[in-house]
BAKOL-91123 format. One record per residue (C-alpha): residue number from 1; residue in three letters; x, y, z. Coordinates in steps of 0.25 Angstrom, whole numbers. Example, Ala and Ser with C-alpha at 12.3 -4.5 7.8 and 13.67 -1.06 7.14 Angstrom:
NODE / n / res / xx / yy / zz
NODE / 1 / Ala / 49 / -18 / 31;
NODE / 2 / Ser / 55 / -4 / 29;
END
This chain:
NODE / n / res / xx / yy / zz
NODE / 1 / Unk / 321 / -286 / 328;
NODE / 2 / Unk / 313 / -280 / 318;
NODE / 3 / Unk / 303 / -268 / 322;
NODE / 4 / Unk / 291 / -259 / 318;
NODE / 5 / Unk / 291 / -247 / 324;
NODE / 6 / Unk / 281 / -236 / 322;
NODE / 7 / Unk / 277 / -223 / 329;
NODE / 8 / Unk / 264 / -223 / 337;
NODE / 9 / Unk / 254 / -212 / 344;
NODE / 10 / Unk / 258 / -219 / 358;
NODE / 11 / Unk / 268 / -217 / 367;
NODE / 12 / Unk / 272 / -234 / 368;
NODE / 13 / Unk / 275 / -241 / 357;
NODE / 14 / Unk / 272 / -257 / 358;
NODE / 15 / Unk / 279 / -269 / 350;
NODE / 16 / Unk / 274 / -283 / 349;
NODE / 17 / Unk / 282 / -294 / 346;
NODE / 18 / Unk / 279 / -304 / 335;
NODE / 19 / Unk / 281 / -317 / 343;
NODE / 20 / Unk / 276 / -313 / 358;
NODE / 21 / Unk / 264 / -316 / 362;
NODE / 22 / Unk / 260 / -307 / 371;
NODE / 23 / Unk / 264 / -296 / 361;
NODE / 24 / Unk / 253 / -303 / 351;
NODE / 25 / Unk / 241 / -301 / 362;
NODE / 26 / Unk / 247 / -288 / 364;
NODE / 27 / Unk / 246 / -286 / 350;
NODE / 28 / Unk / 232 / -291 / 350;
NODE / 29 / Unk / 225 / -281 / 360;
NODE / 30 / Unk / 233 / -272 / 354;
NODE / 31 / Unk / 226 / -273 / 339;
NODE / 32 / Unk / 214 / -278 / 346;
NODE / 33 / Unk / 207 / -268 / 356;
NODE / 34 / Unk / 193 / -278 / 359;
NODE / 35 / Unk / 191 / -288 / 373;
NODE / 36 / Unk / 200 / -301 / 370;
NODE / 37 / Unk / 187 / -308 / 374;
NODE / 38 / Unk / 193 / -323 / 368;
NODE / 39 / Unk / 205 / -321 / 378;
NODE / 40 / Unk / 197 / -316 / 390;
NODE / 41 / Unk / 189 / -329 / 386;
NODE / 42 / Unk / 202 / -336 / 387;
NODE / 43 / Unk / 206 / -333 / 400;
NODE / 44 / Unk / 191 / -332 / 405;
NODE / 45 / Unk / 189 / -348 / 403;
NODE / 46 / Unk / 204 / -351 / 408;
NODE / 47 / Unk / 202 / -345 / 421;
NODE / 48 / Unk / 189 / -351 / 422;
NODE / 49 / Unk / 196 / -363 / 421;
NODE / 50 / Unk / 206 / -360 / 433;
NODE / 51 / Unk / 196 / -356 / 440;
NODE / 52 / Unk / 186 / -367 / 443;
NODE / 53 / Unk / 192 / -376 / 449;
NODE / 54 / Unk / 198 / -367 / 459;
NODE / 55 / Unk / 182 / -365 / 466;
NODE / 56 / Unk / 176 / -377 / 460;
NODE / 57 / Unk / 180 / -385 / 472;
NODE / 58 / Unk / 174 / -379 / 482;
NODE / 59 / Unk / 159 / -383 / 483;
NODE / 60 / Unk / 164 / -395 / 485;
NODE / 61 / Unk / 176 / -394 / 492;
NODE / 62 / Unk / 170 / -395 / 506;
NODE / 63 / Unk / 163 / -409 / 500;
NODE / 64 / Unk / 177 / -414 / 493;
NODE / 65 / Unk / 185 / -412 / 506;
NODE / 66 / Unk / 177 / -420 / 513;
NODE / 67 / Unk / 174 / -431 / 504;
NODE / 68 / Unk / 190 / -432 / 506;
NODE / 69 / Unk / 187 / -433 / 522;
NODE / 70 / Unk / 200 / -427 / 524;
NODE / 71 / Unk / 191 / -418 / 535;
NODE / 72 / Unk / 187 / -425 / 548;
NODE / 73 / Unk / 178 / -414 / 552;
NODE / 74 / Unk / 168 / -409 / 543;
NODE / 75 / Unk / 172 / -396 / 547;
NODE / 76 / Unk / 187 / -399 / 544;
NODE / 77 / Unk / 182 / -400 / 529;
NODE / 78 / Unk / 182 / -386 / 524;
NODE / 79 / Unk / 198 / -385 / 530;
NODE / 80 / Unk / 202 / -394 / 520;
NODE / 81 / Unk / 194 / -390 / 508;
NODE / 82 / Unk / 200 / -376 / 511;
NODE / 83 / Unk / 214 / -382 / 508;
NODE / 84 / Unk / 210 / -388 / 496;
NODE / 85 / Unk / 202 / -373 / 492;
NODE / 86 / Unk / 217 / -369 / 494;
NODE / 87 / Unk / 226 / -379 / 487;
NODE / 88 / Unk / 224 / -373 / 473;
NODE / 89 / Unk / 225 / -360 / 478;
NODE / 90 / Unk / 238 / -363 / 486;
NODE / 91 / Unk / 246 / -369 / 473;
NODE / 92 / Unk / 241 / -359 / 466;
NODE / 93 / Unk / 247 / -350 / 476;
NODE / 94 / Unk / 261 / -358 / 474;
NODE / 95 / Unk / 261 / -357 / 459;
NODE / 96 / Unk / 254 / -344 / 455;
NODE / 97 / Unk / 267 / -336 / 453;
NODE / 98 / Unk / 273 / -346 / 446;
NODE / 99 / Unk / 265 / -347 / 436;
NODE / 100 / Unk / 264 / -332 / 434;
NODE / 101 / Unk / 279 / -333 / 432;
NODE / 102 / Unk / 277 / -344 / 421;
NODE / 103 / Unk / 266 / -335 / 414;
NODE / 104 / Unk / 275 / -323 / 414;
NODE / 105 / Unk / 286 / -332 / 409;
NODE / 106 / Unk / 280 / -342 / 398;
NODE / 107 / Unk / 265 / -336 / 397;
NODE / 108 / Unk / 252 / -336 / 402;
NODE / 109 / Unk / 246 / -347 / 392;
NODE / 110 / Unk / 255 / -358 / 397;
NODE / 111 / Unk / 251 / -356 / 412;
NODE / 112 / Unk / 237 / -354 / 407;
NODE / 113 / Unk / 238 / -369 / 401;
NODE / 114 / Unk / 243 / -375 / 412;
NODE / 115 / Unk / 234 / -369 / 422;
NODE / 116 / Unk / 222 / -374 / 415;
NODE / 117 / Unk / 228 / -388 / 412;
NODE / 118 / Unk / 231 / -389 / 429;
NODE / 119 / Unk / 216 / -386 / 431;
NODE / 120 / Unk / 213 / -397 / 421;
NODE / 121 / Unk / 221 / -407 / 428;
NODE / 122 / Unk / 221 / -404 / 444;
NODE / 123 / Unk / 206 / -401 / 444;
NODE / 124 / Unk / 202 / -414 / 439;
NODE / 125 / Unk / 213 / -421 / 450;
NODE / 126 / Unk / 206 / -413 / 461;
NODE / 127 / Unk / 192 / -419 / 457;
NODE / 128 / Unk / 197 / -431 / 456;
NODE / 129 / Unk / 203 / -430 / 470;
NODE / 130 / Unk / 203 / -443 / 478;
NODE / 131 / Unk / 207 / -437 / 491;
NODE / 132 / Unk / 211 / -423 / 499;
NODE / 133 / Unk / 224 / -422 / 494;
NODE / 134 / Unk / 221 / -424 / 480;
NODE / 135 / Unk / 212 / -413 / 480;
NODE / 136 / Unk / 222 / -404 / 488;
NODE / 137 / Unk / 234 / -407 / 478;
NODE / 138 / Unk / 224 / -406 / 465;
NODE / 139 / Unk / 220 / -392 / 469;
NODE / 140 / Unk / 233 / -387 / 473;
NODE / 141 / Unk / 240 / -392 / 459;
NODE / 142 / Unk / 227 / -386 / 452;
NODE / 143 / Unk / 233 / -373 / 460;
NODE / 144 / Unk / 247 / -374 / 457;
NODE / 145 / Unk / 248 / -378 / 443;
NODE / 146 / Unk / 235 / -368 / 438;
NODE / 147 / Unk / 242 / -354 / 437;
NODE / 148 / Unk / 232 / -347 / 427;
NODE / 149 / Unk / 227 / -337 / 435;
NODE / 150 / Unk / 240 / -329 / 434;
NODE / 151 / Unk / 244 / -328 / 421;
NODE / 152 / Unk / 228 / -328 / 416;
NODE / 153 / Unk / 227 / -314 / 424;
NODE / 154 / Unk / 240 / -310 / 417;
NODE / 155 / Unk / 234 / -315 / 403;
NODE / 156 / Unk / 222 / -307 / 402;
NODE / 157 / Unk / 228 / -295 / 403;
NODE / 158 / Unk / 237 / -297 / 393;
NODE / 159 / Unk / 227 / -302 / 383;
NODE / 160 / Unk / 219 / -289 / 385;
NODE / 161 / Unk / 220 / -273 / 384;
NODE / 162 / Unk / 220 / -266 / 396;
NODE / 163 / Unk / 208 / -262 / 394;
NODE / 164 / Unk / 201 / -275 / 394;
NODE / 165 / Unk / 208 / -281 / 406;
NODE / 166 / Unk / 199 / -279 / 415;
NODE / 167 / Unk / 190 / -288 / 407;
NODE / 168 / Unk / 198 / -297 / 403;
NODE / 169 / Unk / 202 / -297 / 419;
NODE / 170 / Unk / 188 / -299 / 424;
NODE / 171 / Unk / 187 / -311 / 414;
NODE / 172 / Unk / 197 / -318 / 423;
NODE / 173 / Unk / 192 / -314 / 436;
NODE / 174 / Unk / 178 / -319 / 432;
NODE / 175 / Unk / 182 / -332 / 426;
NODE / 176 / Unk / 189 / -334 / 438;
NODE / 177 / Unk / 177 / -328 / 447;
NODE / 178 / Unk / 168 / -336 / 438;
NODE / 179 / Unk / 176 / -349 / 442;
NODE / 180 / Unk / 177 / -348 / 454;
NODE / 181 / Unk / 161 / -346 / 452;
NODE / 182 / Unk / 158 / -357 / 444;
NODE / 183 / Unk / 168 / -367 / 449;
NODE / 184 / Unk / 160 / -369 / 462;
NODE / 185 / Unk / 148 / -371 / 454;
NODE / 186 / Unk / 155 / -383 / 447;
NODE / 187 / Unk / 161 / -388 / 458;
NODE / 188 / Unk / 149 / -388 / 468;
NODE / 189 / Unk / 139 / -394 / 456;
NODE / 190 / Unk / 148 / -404 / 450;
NODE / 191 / Unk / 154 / -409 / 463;
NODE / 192 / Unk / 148 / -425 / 468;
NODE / 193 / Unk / 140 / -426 / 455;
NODE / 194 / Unk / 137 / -440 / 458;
NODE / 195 / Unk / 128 / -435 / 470;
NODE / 196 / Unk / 122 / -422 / 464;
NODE / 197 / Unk / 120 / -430 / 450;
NODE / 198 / Unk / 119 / -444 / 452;
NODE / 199 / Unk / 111 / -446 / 438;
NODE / 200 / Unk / 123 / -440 / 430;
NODE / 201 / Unk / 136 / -444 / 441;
NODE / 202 / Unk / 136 / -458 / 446;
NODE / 203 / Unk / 143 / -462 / 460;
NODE / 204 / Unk / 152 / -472 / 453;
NODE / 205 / Unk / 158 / -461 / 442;
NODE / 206 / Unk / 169 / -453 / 444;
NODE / 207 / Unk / 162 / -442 / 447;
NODE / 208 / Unk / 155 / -450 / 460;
NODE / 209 / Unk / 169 / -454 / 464;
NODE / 210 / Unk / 175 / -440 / 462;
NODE / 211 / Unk / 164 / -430 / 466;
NODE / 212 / Unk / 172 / -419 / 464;
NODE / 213 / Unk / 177 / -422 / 451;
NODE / 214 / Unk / 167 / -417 / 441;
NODE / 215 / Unk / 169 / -403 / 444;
NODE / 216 / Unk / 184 / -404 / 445;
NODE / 217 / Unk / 180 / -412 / 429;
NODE / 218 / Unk / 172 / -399 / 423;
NODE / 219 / Unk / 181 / -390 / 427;
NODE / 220 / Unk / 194 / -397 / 421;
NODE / 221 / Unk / 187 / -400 / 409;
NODE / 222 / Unk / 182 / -386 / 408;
NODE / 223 / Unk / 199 / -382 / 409;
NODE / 224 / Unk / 203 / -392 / 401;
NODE / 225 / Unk / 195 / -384 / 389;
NODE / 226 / Unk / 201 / -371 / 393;
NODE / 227 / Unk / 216 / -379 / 392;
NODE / 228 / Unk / 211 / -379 / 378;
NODE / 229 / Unk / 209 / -364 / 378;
NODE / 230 / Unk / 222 / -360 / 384;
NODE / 231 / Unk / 229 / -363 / 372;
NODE / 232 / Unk / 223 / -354 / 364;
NODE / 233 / Unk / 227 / -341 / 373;
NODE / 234 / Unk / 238 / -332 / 366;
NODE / 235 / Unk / 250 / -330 / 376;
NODE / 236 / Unk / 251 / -316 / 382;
NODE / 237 / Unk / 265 / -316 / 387;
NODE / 238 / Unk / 274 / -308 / 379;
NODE / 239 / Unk / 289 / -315 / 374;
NODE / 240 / Unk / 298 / -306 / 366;
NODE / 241 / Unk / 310 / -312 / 360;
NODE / 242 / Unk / 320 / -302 / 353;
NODE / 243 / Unk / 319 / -310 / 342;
NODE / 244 / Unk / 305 / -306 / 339;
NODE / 245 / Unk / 300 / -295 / 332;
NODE / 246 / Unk / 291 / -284 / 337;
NODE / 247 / Unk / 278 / -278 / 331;
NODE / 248 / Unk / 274 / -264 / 334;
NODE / 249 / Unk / 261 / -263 / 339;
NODE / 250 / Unk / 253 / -249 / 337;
NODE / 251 / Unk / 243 / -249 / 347;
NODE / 252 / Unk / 243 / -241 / 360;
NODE / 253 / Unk / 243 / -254 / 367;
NODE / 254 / Unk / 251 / -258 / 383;
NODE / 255 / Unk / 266 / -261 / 379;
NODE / 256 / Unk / 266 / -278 / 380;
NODE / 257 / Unk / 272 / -281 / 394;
NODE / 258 / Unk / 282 / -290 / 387;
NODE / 259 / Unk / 291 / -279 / 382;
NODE / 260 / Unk / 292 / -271 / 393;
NODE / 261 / Unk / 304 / -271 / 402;
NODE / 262 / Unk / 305 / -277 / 415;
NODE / 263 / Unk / 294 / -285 / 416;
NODE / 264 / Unk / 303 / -298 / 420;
NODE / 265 / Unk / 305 / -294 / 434;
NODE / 266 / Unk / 301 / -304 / 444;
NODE / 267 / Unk / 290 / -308 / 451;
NODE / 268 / Unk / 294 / -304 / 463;
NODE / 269 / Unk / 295 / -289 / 459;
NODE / 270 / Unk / 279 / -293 / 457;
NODE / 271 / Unk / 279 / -291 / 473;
NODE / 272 / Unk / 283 / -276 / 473;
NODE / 273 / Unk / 273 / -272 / 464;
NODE / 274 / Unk / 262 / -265 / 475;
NODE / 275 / Unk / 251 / -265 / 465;
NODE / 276 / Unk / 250 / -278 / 461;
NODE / 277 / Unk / 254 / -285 / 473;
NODE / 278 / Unk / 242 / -276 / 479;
NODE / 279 / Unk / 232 / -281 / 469;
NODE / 280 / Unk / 237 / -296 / 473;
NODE / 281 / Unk / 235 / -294 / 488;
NODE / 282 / Unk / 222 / -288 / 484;
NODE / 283 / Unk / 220 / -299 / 477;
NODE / 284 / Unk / 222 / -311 / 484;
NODE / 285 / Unk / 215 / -307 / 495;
NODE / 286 / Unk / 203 / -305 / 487;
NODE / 287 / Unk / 206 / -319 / 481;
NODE / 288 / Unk / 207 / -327 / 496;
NODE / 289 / Unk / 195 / -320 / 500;
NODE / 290 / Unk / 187 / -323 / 487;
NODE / 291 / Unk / 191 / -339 / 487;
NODE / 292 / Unk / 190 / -340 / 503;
NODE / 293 / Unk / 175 / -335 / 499;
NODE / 294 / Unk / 174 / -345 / 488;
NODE / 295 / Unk / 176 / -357 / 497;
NODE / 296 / Unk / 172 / -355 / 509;
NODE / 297 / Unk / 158 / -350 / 502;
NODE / 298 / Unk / 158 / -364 / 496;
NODE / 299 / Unk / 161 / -370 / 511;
NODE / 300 / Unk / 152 / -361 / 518;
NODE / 301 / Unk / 140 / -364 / 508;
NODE / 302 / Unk / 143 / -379 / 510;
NODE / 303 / Unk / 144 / -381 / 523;
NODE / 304 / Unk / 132 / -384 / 531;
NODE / 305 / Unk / 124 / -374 / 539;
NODE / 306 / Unk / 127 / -381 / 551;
NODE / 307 / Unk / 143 / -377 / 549;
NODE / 308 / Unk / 138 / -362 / 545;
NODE / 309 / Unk / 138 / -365 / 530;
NODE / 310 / Unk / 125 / -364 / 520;
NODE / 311 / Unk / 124 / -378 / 519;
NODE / 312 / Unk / 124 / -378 / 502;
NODE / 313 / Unk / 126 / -391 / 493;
NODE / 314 / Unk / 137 / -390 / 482;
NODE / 315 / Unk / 127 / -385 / 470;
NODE / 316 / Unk / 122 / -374 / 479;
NODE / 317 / Unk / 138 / -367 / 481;
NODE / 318 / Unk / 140 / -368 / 466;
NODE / 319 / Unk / 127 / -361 / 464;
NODE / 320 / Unk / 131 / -350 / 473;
NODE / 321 / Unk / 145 / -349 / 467;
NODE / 322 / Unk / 140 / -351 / 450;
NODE / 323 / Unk / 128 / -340 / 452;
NODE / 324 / Unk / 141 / -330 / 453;
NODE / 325 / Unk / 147 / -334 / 439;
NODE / 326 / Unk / 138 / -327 / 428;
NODE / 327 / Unk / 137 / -314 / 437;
NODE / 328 / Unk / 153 / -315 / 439;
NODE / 329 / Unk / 155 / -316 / 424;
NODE / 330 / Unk / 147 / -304 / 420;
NODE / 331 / Unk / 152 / -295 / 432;
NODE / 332 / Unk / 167 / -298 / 426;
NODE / 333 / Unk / 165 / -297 / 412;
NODE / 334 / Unk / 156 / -284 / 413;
NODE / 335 / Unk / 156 / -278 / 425;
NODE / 336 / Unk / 169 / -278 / 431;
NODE / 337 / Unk / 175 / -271 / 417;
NODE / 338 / Unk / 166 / -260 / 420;
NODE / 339 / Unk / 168 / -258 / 433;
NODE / 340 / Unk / 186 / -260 / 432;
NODE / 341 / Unk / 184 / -249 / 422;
NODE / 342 / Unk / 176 / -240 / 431;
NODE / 343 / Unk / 182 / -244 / 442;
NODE / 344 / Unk / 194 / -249 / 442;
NODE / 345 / Unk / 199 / -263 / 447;
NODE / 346 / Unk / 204 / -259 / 461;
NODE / 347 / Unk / 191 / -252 / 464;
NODE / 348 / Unk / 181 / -264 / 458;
NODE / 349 / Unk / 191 / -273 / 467;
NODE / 350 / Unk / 189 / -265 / 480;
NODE / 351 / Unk / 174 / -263 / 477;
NODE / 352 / Unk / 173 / -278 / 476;
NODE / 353 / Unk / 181 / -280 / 488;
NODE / 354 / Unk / 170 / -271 / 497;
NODE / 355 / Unk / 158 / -277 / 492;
NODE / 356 / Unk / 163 / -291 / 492;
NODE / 357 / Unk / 166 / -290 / 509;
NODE / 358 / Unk / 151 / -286 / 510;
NODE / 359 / Unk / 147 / -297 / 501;
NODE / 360 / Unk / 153 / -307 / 510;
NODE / 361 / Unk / 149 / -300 / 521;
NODE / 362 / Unk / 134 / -307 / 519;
NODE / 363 / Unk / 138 / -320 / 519;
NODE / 364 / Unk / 136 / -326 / 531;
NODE / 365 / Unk / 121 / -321 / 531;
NODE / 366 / Unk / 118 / -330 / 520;
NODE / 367 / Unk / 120 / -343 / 530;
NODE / 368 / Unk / 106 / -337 / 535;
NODE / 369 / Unk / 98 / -340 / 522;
NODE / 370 / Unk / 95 / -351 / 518;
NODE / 371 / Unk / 88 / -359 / 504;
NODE / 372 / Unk / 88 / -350 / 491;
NODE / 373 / Unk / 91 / -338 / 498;
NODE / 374 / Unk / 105 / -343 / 502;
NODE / 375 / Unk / 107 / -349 / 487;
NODE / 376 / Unk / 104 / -336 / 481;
NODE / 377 / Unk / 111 / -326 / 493;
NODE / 378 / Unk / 124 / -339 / 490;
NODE / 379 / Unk / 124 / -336 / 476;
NODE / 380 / Unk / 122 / -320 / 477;
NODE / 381 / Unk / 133 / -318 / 486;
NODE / 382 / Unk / 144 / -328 / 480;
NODE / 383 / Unk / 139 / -321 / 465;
NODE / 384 / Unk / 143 / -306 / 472;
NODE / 385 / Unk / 156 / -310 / 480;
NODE / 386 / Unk / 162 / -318 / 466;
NODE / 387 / Unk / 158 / -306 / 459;
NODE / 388 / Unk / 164 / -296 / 468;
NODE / 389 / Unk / 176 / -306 / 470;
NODE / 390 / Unk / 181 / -305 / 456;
NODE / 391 / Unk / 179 / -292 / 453;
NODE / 392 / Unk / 190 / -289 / 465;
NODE / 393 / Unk / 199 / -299 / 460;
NODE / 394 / Unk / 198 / -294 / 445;
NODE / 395 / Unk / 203 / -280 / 449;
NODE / 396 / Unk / 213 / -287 / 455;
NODE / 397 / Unk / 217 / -294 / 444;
NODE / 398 / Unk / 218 / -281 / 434;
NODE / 399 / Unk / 225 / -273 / 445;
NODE / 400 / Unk / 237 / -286 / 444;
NODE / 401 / Unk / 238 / -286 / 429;
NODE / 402 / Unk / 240 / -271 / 428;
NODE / 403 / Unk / 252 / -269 / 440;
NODE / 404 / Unk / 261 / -279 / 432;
NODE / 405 / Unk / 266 / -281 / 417;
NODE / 406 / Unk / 264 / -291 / 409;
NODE / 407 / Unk / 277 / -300 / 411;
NODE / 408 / Unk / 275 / -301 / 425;
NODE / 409 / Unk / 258 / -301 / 425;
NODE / 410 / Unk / 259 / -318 / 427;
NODE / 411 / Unk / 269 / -318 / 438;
NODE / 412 / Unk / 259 / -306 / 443;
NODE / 413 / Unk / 247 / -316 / 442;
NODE / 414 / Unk / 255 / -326 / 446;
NODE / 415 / Unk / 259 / -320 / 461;
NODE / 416 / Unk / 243 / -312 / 463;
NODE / 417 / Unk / 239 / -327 / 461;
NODE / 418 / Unk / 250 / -333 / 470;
NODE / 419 / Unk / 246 / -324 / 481;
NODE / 420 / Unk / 230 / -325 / 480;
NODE / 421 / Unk / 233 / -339 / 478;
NODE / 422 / Unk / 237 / -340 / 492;
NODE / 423 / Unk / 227 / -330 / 497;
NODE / 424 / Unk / 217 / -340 / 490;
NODE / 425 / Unk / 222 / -352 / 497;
NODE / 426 / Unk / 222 / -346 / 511;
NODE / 427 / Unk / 207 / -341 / 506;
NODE / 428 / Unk / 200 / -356 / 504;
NODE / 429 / Unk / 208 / -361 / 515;
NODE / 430 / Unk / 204 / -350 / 525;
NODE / 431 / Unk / 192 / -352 / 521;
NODE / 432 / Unk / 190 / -366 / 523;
NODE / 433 / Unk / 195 / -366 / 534;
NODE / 434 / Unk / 185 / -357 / 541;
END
């Protein structure tokens, strides 16, 4: 195996091999010292993508159940639309670490491609849902077969310099916050379009016989041009056969994971590692807290005042849940770097965590207002708590990439994600239930 060797001014000398491709990023960020602003873009519109449709279904959740009359009791209604809050999360929960093995095996694209392709596919079945059960096995499948969220967090780490992680980091944690934001707003204004736009939607078109479905239709449209993008990602996941050659790289750059020894142990070893199995408690019970909010804010605004709720329409929750996009997006990308580098990510995350408890804390004194002072108190407080929620769980996210190496980052991913998976599902179906 031929080799170039030369003497450098540090004290760890790196090789690249021709044919890896994870040595070819690293060989990248090594001659290339700027933002990989296109790759951050990348990732920032996939997980938009896998994000949508995970909230978009709860302004009108509480409307879908029951025009399944699965409920007998009106108050029964919630309880069920809880279970179906959880189903994505609950085969998420049976899959996640499996698809972090597959990344850590055969790479992040290819999970990346599938996962897009499955919200394609089950989001449109689920708005076409003719009964309960449907709807329930659509979103668990959308769940299971989706494990982007893993190998993504991996990706971006590896596509950046250390030094650009933390932005590159909050890109994801505000796509996804973003999503989670703007899914709602498409769910609760595109949801019975033949009864909120009877001149543009017709009762006898499919959208009249499928309320539902025009949503779920945007959404997987919207995906279906970000399968398109996947395809031009460069892989990040280093393979060096012996046959290859290797190219000596003179920049002071991280040795590429790929060529360290040891980094095939197994998963399980994942559990002994304090650090990171802090960070992913820490995590997950951040997570459950932060979807059990999501939905039973939407349930809660919904319901009428008579049962304690704030009596809102449909169009009125995706207001309050779209108003915190465009502040989200610019406290991620410009405000969040500052403060991680000042800071630090535990210490953004802890100070996140103290101020969100008083946040929620004013909640129920907003079922005593009423008119525009409620709309603008809804939008204020939903805009602060997805703020506060997403700079927690971006610390979280750097603390996990940096307690592992490379070759064992996806399956890393992959069990965090397993676990607040499942603190996910109890979330929504705690929540629905009360």
């Amino acid at each position: 195996m031929g080799e170039i060797r030369e003497t450098l001014l540090v004290k760890q000398e790196v090789y690249y091999h021709k044919n890896c491709p994870g040595c070819k990023v690293d060989k990248r960020k090594a001659e290339n010292p700027n933002i990989p602003w296109i790759h951050f873009f990348f990732v920032w519109i996939i997980t938009l993508s896998t994000a949508l449709p995970i909230s978009s279904i709860f302004p009108f959740l509480y409307y879908l159940t029951r025009d399944f009359h699965i409920a007998k009791r009106e108050e029964d209604i919630s309880f069920y639309a809880g279970f179906v809050g959880c189903a994505f999360l609950f085969g998420r929960f049976l899959t996640a670490v499996h698809w972090g093995i597959i990344a850590d095996r055969y790479g992040r694209k290819p999970v990346i491609i599938i996962s897009v392709m499955a919200v394609v596919v089950f989001n449109t079945t689920f708005g076409l849902s003719t009964h309960y059960w449907m709807a329930l096995t659509s979103r668990f499948l959308l769940g299971a077969v989706c494990g982007v969220m893993g190998p993504i967090r991996a990706y971006i780490t590896e596509v950046s310099r250390r030094e650009h992680q933390a932005i590159g980091v909050s890109m994801i944690a505000s796509s996804w916050g973003i999503g989670l934001v703007v899914g709602p707003a498409i769910g609760g204004y595109l949801a019975q379009p033949a009864e909120k736009y009877p001149s543009l939607f017709s009762q006898d078109s499919i959208f009249g016989r499928f309320p539902y479905f025009l949503g779920s239709l945007v959404i997987s449209v919207f995906s279906l041009f970000v399968f398109g993008i996947c395809f031009w990602l460069p892989e990040t996941l280093h393979s060096h056969p012996a046959e290859d050659d290797t190219i000596f790289a003179s920049e002071d750059v991280e040795k590429p994971a790929g060529t360290e020894k040891g980094t095939s142990d197994s998963w399980l070893s994942l559990l002994k590692n304090r650090p990171l199995m802090s960070t992913i408690t820490l995590y997950g019970i951040f997570q459950m807290h932060d979807l059990a909010y999501s939905e039973i804010f939407s349930l809660w605004a919904l319901s009428p005042r008579t049962l304690g709720g704030l009596g809102f329409q449909t169009n009125d929750v995706g207001n309050a849940l779209a108003t915190a996009g465009v502040g989200l997006l610019l406290c991620q990308l410009f405000l969040y770097p500052f403060l991680e580098r000042v800071l630090g990510p535990m210490s953004v995350s802890r100070v996140g965590a103290v101020v969100s408890i008083i946040q929620l804390a004013c909640y129920p004194f907003m079922a005593n207002l009423t008119g525009t002072t409620l709309k603008l108190a809804a939008d204020l407080n939903s805009a602060i708590q997805n703020v506060l929620a997403t700079s927690i769980t971006t610390g979280m996210f750097l603390l996990q990439n940096r307690t592992v190496s490379q070759a064992q980052r996806g399956t890393a991913n992959g069990l965090s994600l397993c676990i607040v998976s499942l603190a996910n599902a109890v979330g929504p179906a705690a929540a629905g239930t009360m």
